[in-house]
N, C-alpha and C positions, 0 to 999 in steps of 0.2 A: 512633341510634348516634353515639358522640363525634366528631368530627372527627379526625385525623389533627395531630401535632406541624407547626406552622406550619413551609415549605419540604419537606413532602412531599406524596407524590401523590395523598393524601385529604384535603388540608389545608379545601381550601373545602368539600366537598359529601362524605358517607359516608352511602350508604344500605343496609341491612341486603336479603339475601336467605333464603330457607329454609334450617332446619338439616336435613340429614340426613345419615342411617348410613354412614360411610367403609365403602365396598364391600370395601378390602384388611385390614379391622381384623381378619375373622374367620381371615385368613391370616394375620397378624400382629400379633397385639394387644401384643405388646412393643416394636414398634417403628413402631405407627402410632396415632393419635389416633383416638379412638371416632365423635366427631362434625364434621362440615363446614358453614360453610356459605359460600358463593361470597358477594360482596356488590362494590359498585360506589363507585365515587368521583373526584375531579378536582380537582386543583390552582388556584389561583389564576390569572387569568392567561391560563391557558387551558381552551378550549371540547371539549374533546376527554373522554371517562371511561378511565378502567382498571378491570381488574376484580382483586378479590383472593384469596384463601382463608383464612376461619378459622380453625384446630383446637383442639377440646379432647377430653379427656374427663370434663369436669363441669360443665354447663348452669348450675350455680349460680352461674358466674364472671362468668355476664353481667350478672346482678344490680351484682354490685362494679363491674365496670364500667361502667355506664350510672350510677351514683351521682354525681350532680352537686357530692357532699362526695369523691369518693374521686379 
């Protein structure tokens, strides 16, 4: 997974967790993303992680973004 924009809080470390199915999509697929996935990271600096959430609803995006040219 890319890193985060240099001064935020996945700048040094971003490591990818499981995607799966947003449990509220089937309630509201107009106003919720299809897919999740939680993933972890940590700034510079300091020794501490946070955690984040994905969303999409098109797995092909991750491709574009993991692209080393994009």
């Amino acid at each position: 997974m890319r890193l985060g924009k240099s001064g935020t809080w996945d700048d040094e470390t971003a490591s990818p967790g499981f995607v799966l199915e947003n449990p509220a999509y089937a309630a509201d697929p107009a106003g919720e993303k299809k897919y999740l996935m939680i993933y972890s990271g940590s700034c510079k600096g300091v020794t501490m992680r946070s955690l984040g959430i994905a969303r999409t609803d098109d797995l092909r995006a991750a491709g574009a973004f993991d692209d080393p040219q994009g």
